[in-house]
N, C-alpha and C positions, 0 to 999 in steps of 0.2 A: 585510441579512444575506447573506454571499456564503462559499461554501464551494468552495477550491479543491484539485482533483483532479490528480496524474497520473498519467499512462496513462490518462486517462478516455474513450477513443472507443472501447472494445470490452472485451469478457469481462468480469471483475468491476469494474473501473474504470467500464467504462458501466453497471451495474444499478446501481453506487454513486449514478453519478451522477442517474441517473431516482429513486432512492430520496430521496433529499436534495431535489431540487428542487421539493417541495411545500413547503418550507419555508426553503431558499436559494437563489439565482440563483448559477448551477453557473460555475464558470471550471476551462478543462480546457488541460491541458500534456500535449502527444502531439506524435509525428512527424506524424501522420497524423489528419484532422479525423473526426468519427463519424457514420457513412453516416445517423443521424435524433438533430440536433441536441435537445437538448430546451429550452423556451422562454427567451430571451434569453441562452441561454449562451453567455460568451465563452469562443472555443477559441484558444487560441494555439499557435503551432507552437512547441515550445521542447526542446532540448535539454537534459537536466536534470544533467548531465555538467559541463556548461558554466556556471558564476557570471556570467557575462556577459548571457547568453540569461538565467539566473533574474533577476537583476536588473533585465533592461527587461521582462519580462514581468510581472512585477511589478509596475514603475514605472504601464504602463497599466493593470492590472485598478484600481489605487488613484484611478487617473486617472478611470475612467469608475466605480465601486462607491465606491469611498471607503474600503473596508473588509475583511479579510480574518477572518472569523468561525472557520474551521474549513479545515486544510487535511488529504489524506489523501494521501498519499506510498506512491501503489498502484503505480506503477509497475516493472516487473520484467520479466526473459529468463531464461533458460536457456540453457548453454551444455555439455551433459552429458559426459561422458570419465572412465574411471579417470585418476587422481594423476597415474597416472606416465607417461600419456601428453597429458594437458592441455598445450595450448601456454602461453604467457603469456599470448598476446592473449587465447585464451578465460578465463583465470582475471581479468583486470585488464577488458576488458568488464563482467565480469556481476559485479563487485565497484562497479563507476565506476556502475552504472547500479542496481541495486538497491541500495548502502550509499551510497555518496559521491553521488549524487542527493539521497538521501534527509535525509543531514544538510546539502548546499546549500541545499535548498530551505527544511528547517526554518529554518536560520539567518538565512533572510530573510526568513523569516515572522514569527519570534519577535520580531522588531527594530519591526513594526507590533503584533503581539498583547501587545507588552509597555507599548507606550505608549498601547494601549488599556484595559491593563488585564485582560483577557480574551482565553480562548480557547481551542481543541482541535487537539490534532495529535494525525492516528492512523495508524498504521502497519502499514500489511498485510505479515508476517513469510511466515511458513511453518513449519506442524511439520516441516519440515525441516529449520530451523534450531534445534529443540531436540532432534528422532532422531537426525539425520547420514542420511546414505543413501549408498547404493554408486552412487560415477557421477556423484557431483553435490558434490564437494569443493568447488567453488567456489557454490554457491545454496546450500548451507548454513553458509558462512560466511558470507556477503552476511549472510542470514537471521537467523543467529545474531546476526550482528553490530548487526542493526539493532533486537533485542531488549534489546542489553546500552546503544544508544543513546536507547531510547525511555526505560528508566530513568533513566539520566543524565539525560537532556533534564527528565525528570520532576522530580527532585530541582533541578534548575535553575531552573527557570518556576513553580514551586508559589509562590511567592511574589505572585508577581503574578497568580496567580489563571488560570492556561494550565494545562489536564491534557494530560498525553501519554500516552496507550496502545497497546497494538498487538494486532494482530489475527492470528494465525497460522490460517490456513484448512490441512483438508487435503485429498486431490483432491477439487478442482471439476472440474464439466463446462464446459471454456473450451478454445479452439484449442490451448492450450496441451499439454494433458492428450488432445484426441482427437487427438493424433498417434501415443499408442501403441498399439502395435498389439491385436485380442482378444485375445489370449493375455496380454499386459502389465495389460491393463484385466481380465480375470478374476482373476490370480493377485491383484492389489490388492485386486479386492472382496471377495477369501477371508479378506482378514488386517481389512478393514473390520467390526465388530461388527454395522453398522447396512445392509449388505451393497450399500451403492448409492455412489456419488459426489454429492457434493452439486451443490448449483446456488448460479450468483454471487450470486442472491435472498438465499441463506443468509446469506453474511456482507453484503450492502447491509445486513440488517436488522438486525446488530449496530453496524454504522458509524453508521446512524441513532441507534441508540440512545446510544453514546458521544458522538455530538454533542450529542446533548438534554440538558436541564437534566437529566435524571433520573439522567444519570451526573458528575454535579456534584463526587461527593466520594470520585470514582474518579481515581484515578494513577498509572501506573507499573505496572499491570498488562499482562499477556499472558494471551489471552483463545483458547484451544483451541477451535475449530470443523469436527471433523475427524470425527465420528460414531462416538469413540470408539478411535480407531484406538492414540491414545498409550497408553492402558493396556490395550490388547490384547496388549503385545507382553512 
């Protein structure tokens, strides 16, 4: 059983991946390899932009595992700006790498889970791409966009016995998030019901759970992990 990750060398990608690997031999797609490996994981360096790169990284995980059980398409940036001053490069980045990664990778996942018969794609979203937020026109359409794909996807693969769900976390404590400043992190935890940020433990433990049999006859769902934040507002 082999469940593949990317972005799996750090913040919620790595706790994904330490969570899962009691139970599959972890394959991780990152620029960059994760400062404490966990056992037998193959890390590939792979650009997930690229169909070229997913395809041979691919070719070998199948080469040496045989199999691709479960894959989690965590991978994600930020590139924050009001609208009307966003460049292109920063709107087409952080669409290329959080949307257009996302359905690469699916698409060449689905092609082995389908002739297996089985399988799980799950999709770490963001309630930001169901709010919207000021400053992040582009990661929430990424976001959104990857909600209205994991349906799709859903309705697609149901036949053959593949669920697809997604995961929309809301602030985690990840490098990502401790770049803003206190004054940024307090006003958030004011509008938080549950008045803290979570931890990437948070959502490993639903990712688990959506790979288990126990979410067998689950599809197409979006899955809020945000401590309440969406119906606070």
């Amino acid at each position: 059983m082999l469940a593949l990750i990317t972005g799996g060398s750090r913040g919620i990608g790595r706790a994904i991946a330490e969570r899962l690997s009691s139970n599959y031999r972890i394959a991780n797609f990152d620029i960059e390899p994760p400062k404490e490996p966990v056992k037998d994981e193959i890390f590939l360096k792979c650009d997930i932009t690229s169909s070229l790169e997913i395809k041979e990284g691919i070719e070998k995980i199948i080469k040496e595992a045989e199999t691709i059980d479960v894959l989690v398409n965590n991978a994600g940036i930020t590139r924050d700006g009001l609208s009307i001053r966003m460049s292109d490069d920063d709107w087409d980045r952080v669409l290329d790498i959080n949307l257009k990664g996302a359905f690469l990778c699916s698409r060449e996942v689905s092609k082995i889970m389908i002739k297996q018969r089985r399988g799980k794609i799950i999709n770490i979203s963001s309630i930001i791409g169901i709010m919207g937020n000021i400053g992040q026109a582009n990661y929430a359409a990424s976001k959104g966009g990857l909600i209205a794909l994991t349906k799709s996807l859903a309705k697609e693969l149901a036949g053959r016995n593949i669920t697809v769900n997604a995961i929309a976390p809301g602030f985690i404590d990840t490098e990502m998030t401790q770049k803003l400043s206190d004054e940024m992190r307090n006003k958030i935890i004011e509008r938080i019901p549950l008045k803290r940020f979570g931890k990437p433990e948070d959502i490993a433990g639903i990712v688990a759970f959506l790979a288990s049999d126990d979410a067998s006859y689950i599809t197409g769902e979006v899955i809020a992990i945000d401590a309440g934040l969406s119906i606070s507002l």
